[in-house]
N, C-alpha and C positions, 0 to 999 in steps of 0.2 A: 317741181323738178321731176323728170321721166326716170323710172328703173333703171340701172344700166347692169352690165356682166365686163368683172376688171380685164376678163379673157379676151374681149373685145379691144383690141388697142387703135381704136378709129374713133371718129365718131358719131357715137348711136343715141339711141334712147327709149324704152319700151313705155310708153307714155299711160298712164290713167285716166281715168274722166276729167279730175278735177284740171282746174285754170284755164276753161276757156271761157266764153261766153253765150252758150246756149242755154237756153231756159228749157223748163218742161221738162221732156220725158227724156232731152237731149243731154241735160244738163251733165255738165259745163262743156268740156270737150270732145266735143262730138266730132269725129273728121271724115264719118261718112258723106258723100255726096249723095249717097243712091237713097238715102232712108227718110224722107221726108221733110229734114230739116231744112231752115232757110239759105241760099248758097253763096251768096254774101256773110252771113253768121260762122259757115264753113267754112269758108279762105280764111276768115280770120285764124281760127284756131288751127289750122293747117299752116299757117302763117305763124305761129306762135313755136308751134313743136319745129319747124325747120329753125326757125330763129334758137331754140334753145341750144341745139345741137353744132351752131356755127354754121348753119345752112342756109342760103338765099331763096326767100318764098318761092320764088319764080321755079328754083330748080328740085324741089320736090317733085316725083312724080309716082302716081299709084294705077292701079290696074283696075277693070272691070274685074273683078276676080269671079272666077265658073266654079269653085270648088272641083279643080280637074287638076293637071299635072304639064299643063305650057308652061315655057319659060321664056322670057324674051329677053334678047340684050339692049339696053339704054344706051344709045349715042348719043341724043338727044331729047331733051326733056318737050314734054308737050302739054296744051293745056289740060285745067283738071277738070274734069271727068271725062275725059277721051282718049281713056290708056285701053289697052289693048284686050281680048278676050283671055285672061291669063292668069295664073296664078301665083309666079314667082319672075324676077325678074334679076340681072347682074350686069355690071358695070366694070369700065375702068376708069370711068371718066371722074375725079378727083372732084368737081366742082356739084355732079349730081348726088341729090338725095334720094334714097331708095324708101317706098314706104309701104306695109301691108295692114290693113284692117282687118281687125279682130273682135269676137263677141263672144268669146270662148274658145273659138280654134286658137290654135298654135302658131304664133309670129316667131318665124326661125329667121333669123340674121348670121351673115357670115362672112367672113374677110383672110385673105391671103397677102396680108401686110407686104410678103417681098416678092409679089406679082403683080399688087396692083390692082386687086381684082375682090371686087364685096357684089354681094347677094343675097335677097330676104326673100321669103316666102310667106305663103298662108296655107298653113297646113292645118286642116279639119281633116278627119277620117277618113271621107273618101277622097281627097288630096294624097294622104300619105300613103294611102292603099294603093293610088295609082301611081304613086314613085313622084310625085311634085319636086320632094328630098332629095332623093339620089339624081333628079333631072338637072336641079338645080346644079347640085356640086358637077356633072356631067357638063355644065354650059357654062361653068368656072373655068375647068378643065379647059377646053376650047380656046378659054379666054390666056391661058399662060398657068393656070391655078395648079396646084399642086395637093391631090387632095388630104397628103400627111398633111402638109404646113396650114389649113383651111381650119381655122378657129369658128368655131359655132356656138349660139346660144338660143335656148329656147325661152321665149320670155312665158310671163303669165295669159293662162288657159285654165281651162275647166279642170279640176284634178278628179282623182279618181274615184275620193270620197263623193265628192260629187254629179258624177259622172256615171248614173245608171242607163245602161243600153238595151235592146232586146235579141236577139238571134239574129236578127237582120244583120244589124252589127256587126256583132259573133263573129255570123259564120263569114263573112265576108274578109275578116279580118284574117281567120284562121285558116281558109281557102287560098291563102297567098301564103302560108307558113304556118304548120300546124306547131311550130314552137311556137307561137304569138302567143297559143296558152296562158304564159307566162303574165300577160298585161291584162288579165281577167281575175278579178275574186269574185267572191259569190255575195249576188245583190241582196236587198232585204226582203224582195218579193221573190214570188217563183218564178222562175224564167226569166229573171233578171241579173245584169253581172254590173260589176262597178269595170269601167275602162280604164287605163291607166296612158294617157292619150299622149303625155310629155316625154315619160317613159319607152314608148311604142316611135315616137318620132326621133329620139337620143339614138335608139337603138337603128333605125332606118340611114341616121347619119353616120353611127360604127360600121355599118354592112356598108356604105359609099366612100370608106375610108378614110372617112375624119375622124382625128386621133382626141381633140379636145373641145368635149361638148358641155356649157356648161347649162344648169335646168335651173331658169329663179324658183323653183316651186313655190308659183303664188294660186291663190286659187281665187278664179274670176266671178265663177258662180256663190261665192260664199261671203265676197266681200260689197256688198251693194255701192259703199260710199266711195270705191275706191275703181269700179270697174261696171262698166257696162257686160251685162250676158242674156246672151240669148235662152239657155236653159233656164234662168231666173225669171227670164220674162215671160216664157210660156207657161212655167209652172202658176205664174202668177193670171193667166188668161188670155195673156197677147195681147194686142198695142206695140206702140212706136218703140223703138228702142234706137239709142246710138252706139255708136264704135268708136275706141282707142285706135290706137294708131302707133308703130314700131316704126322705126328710121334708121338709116343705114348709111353714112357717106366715107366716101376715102377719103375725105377729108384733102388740103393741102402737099403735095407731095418735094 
């Protein structure tokens, strides 16, 4: 069964590796297409997280994701792996699943229950740096969305303990708002800081006027059995790695 956040009252599901059926380095629930795996073995488990959620396979849809700040509106679902160059995507349409892959960044889901109106994103650092967030809740807005009434949750990502960066980082972050300060402590090396990256993207949804965000603090890099991460697997040497998978639908109305 996928994470959920009770603040959400649609339905979601911030999903983990286990219950699919990939083997290897994929194993189990891998729902990347772009990473190697077999794509046949992938629709299944893409097939599996919409089915748990009350979703019809057919109507999930996910994104080429650029780690940038596109948003695109879904009227209609298309096959999978030919979504768009994008990184966040919103809806009204009740019958579509919304999905973002994840290996440490940030799966933000979101919904305006009395407009009709859900939205996920994939926010990694330089997604959130470049306003992915606030884009999102902006192409809600569009939509009828309301961005007091706009319920948000940030599922599991990298936390901060885990999450040493270099200046690059940094300064990029603090370049955009020299209070960001604040999502930095001091790393265990020199010139290194720990990021605090769930924290930095709650706060990016406060400044876009959503009033109730909720953060599962799970940490992806810490938990091997329970989450695919990209930081674990480099620290480890590199090789294949898979992705979880977030979902998002308005469900029946």
């Amino acid at each position: 069964m996928p994470l959920t956040a009770d603040s959400l009252r649609v339905p979601h599901g911030f999903f983990t590796r286990q219950g699919g059926v990939s083997g290897g380095p994929y194993a189990s629930l891998n729902c990347s297409l772009s990473g190697g795996d077999d794509r046949d073995t992938v629709l299944e488990n893409r097939a599996r997280a919409a089915l748990a959620i009350g979703a019809a396979p057919d109507r999930l849809v996910g994104l080429m994701q650029v780690h940038g700040a596109d948003v695109v509106e879904v009227i209609a679902p298309w096959t999978p792996g030919n979504g768009p160059r994008a990184d966040a995507m919103v809806t009204t349409r009740p019958d579509i699943a919304l999905g973002v892959i994840t290996a440490d960044c940030a799966p933000v889901l979101l919904v305006d229950t009395a407009a009709g109106v859900a939205g996920a994103a994939h926010a990694g650092w330089r997604g959130a740096v470049a306003g992915v967030i606030e884009q999102t809740v902006v192409a809600m807005v569009r939509l009828g969305a309301d961005p007091a009434a706009v319920v948000a949750a940030i599922g599991p990502c990298i936390a901060q303990r885990s999450y040493e960066v270099g200046a690059d980082l940094r300064d990029a972050v603090l370049a955009q708002d020299r209070g960001n300060v604040r999502f930095f402590i001091d790393g265990r090396r020199e010139a290194r800081w720990q990021f605090d990256l769930a924290g930095y993207c709650a706060a990016r949804l406060a400044a876009a006027g959503v009033r109730t965000v909720s953060v599962l603090n799970v940490d992806t890099a810490a938990d091997e059995a329970a989450f695919f991460s990209h930081r674990r697997r480099t620290l480890a040497g590199g090789g294949p790695i898979g992705h979880q998978i977030s979902v998002i639908a308005l469900g029946a109305r």
